[in-house]
Each structure stands twice: as structure tokens, then as C-alpha cells.
BADREN-92234 format. One line per field, with one value per residue (C-alpha): residue number from 0; x, y, z. Coordinates in nm, 2 decimals. Example, Ala and Ser with C-alpha at 12.3 -4.5 7.8 and 13.67 -1.06 7.14 Angstrom:
<recs>
i <- (0_1)
u <- (1.23_1.37)
v <- (-0.45_-0.11)
w <- (0.78_0.71)
</recs>
This chain:
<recs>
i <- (0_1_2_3_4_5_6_7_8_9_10_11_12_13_14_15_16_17_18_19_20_21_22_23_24_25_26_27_28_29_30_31_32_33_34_35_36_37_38_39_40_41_42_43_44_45_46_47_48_49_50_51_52_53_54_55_56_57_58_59_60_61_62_63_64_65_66_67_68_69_70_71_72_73_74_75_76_77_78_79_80_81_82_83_84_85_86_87_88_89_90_91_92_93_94_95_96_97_98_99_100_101_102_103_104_105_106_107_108_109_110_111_112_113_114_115_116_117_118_119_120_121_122_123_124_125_126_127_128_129_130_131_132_133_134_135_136_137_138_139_140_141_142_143_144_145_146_147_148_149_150_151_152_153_154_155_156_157_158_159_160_161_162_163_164_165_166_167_168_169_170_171_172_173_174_175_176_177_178_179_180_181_182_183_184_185_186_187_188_189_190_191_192_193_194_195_196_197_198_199_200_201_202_203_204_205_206_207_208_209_210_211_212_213_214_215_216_217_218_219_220_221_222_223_224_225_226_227_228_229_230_231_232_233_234_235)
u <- (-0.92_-0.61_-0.81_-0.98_-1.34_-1.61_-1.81_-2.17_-2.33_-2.68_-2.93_-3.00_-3.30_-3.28_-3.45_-3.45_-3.17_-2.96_-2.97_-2.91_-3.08_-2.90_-3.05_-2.79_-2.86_-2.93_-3.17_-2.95_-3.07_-2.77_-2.84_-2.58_-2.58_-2.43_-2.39_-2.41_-2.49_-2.39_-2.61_-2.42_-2.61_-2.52_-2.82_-3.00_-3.12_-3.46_-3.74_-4.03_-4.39_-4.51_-4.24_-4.19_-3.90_-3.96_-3.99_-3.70_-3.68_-3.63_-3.33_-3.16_-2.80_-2.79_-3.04_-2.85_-2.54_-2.75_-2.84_-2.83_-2.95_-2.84_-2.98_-2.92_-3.05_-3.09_-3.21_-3.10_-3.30_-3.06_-2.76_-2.60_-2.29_-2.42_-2.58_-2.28_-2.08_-2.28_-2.35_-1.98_-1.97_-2.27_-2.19_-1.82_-1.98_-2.14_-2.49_-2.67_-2.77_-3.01_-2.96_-3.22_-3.08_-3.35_-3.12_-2.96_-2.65_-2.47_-2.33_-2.37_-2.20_-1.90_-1.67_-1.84_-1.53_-1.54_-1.93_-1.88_-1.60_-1.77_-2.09_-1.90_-1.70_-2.05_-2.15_-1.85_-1.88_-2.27_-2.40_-2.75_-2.81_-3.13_-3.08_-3.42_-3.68_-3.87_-4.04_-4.42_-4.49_-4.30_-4.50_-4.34_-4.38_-4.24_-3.97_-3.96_-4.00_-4.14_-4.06_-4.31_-4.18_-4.39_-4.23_-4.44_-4.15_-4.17_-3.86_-3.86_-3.55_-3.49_-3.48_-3.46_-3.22_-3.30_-3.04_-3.25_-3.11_-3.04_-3.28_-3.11_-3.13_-3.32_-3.66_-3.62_-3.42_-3.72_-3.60_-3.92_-3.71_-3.48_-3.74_-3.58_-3.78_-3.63_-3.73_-3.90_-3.58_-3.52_-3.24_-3.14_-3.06_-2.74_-2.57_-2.21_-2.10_-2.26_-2.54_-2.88_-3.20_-3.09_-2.75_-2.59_-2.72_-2.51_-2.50_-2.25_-2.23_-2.53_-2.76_-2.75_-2.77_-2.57_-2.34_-2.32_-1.99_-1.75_-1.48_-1.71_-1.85_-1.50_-1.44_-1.75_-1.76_-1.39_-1.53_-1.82_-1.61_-1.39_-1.71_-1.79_-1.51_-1.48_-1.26_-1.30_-1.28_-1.23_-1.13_-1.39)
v <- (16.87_17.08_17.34_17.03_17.20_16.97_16.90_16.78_16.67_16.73_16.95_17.21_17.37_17.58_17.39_17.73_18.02_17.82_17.46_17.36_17.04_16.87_16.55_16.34_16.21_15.84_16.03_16.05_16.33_16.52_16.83_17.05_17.32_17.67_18.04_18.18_18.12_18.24_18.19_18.11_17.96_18.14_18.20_18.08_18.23_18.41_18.31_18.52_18.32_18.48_18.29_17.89_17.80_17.43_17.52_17.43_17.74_17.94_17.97_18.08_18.12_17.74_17.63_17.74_17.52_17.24_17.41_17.16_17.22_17.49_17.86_18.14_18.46_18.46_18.73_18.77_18.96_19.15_19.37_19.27_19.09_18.74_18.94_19.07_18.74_18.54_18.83_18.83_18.44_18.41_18.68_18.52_18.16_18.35_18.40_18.74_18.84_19.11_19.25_19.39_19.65_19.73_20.02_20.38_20.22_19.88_19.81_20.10_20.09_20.11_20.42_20.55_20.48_20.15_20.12_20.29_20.08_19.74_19.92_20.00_19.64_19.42_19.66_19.62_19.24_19.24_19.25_19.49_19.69_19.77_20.02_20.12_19.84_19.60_19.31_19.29_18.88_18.65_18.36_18.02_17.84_17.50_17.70_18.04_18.27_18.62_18.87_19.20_19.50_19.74_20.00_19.80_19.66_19.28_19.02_18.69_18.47_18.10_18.10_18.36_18.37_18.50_18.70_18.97_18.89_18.58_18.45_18.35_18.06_18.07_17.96_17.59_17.70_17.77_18.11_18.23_17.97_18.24_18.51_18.63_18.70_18.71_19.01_18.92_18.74_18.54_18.76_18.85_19.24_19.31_19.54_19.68_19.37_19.11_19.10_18.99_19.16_18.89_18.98_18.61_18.51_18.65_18.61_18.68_18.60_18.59_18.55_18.90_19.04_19.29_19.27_18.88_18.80_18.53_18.79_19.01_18.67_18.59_18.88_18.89_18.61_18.69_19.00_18.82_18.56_18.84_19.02_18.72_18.64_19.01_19.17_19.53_19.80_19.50_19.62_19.56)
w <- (-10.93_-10.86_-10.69_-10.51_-10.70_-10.63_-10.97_-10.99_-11.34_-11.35_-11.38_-11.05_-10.90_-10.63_-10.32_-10.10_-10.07_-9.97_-10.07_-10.45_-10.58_-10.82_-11.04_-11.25_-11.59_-11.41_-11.19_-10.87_-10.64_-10.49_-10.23_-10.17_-9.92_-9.93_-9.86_-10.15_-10.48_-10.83_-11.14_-11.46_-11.67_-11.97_-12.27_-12.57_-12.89_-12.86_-13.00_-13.09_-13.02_-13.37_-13.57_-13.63_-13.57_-13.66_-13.99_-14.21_-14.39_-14.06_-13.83_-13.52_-13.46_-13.30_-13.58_-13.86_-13.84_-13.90_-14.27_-14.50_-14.79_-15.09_-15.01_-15.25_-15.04_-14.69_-14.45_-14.13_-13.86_-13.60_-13.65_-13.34_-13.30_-13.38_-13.70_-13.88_-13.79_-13.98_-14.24_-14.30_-14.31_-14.57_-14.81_-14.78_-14.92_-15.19_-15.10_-15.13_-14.75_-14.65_-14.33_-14.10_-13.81_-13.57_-13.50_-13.66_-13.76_-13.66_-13.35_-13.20_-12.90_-13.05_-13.17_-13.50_-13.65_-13.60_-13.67_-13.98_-14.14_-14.07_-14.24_-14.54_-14.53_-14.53_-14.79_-15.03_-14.99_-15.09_-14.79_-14.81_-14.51_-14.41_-14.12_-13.88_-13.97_-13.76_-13.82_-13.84_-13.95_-14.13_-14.36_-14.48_-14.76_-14.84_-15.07_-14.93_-14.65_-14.73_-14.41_-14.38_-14.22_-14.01_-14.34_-14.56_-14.73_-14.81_-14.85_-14.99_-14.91_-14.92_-14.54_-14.29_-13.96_-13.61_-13.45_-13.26_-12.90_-12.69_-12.36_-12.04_-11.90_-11.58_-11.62_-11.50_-11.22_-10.99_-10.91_-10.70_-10.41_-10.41_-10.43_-10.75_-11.08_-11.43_-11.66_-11.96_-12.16_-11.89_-11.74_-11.36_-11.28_-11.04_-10.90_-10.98_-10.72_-10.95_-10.64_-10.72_-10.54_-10.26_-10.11_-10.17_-10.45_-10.78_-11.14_-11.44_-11.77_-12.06_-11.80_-11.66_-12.08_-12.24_-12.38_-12.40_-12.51_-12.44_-12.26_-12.10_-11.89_-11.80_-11.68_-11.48_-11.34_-11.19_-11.05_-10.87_-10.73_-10.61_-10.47_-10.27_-10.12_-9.94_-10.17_-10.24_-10.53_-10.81_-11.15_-11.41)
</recs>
């Protein structure tokens, strides 16, 4: 209100490039025009089509807060950020956790140093590490969830968590008005401008992928704004 931002409650579809349709929980139909656009609409947790997730032995990281009821080993499937958080929160509430990293060593975008230390830190809590595996099925039972690895390996739990990546939010948007198309996870490419494959239209946030985090949308989303407004050379 002190910036005098209008705010519309709803749920948008893009109309054309450059008229937003917006329809409010009572149904009210609200078009708003503009010249540009920029998508925001953030991610949720991927879902493989292989794996039921309406099962109540498996989770994903939205799922899992609604765990309610006692689990003694639990297997989480991703190394990512969203992976060693809950590792770290499981392990903390006593229960033994195996973790599966897709990937050489955790995190690795990070210093080695720093990869290295919250290896061995998981590790001294009880966490087990299971660097370089992928996943080839999982099967539930109505007390157990046993995941195969394409290693051969097999892991029984009492309930297994998702964590291997997140899906943008796009697909009711109706994109192809725009003329845009979202890869595979749901998630819009740009440029170093926050631009997307049409000049007006940008995105920030989850929706444009790595690396997902809280402070890296904020940050993103200033830039664009700055982008869009004519500003020049904007610090990332």
C-alpha cells in the first residue's frame, strides 16, 4: 500500500503477451494489461511418475511434515540442500537415516572444505552416506518401503523421502500465449538480464532452477526489476 502496489488474489493465466488473466477464489475474472511481465511463481517438490507418492510410507519435502506416525529408519533420496537439512534434522530426533547422493560428494558446488566438513558432521551424527547411487524402483508395503539401486544394492526403511530436485511452477500458466516453453521440470531459461526467449517477459526465483534458495530469489528478483526498469550493469 505504501508503494501504492496494486494486489490481485487469484490465480493468473496469461491471456496473450501482454494481458494477464486473473480469476479470484469467488470466480471474479480480473484482466490486467501490461508491458512486461515477470514470472515468479516459485517451485514444488519433484515427483518422479515411477514412485507413489500417495502412499503413506513415502514422502516429499512438503509431504513429510505431515509425518505422523513413529519411524525408526528413514531414507532420504537426494543430497542437495533440502537432503542434508532434513538428514541433519532426523538423525538429530534419533532415527537412523541413509542418505542417497546422486553425486561424487555432497553439495558440490561448494568449497571442498566446506563439502568435506558437513560430510564428516552427518557422518559423526549417524547419518550413512551413500555417495554415487541412483535409484532404479522403489516397492511399498503396508509397513515398509524397500528402495533398489541401479548398484544392485537394496534398502528397506519405514518410509522413504524425495529430495532429488524441485519442479517450477509454470505448467497452468498457459505459457505457449507467451510463446514460451518450460524444459522438462517445469522451469523457464534466461538470460544474464533475467530475460526470457521473449524480450519482456522475465522470471526469477525457483522457477528459473538452480540454485533454488530463499536469498538467491531475492536477489534475483531485485536484479530483474532493475533490468526492467532500464538500469544497467546491476550487481548480482
Amino acid at each position: 500500500d505504501r508503494n501504492k502496489i496494486d494486489i490481485y488474489h487469484g490465480r493468473a493465466y496469461v491471456q496473450d503477451q501482454n494481458t494477464v488473466l486473473v480469476f479470484s477464489p469467488e470466480g471474479i475474472k480480473e484482466t490486467i494489461m501490461c508491458k512486461q511481465i515477470v514470472i515468479a511463481t516459485g517451485s514444488r517438490p519433484y515427483q518422479p511418475n515411477d514412485i507413489d507418492f500417495n502412499h503413506k510410507r513415502v514422502f516429499d519435502s512438503d509431504k513429510i511434515l505431515t509425518l505422523d506416525y513413529p519411524v525408526h529408519k528413514l531414507i532420504i533420496y537426494g543430497a542437495g540442500v533440502i537432503g542434508c537439512e532434513y538428514a541433519s534434522i532426523f538423525v538429530g530426533l534419533g532415527y537412523k537415516v541413509d542418505l542417497i547422493n546422486t553425486q561424487a560428494q555432497l553439495l558440490s558446488y561448494l568449497d571442498d572444505e566446506i563439502a568435506d566438513a558437513l560430510s564428516y558432521y552427518l557422518r559423526e551424527l549417524g547419518v550413512l552416506i551413500r555417495h554415487q547411487e541412483q535409484y532404479e524402483r522403489v516397492e511399498t508395503f503396508d509397513d515398509c518401503v524397500i528402495m533398489h539401486l541401479k548398484s544392485g544394492k537394496k534398502i528397506k526403511a519405514d518410509a522413504i523421502l524425495w529430495c532429488n530436485g524441485r519442479s517450477g511452477n509454470t505448467d497452468q500458466l498457459h505459457l505457449d500465449a507467451l510463446g514460451l516453453t518450460a524444459n522438462s521440470r517445469g522451469q523457464l531459461t534466461v538470460n544474464e538480464r533475467y530475460q526470457t526467449d521473449v524480450e519482456h517477459v522475465y522470471a526469477a526465483g525457483d522457477v528459473i532452477g538452480w540454485p533454488s534458495l530463499a536469498s538467491a530469489a531475492y536477489d534475483q528478483g531485485r536484479a530483474a526489476a532493475a533490468y526492467m526498469i532500464g538500469e544497467d550493469n546491476v550487481s548480482p
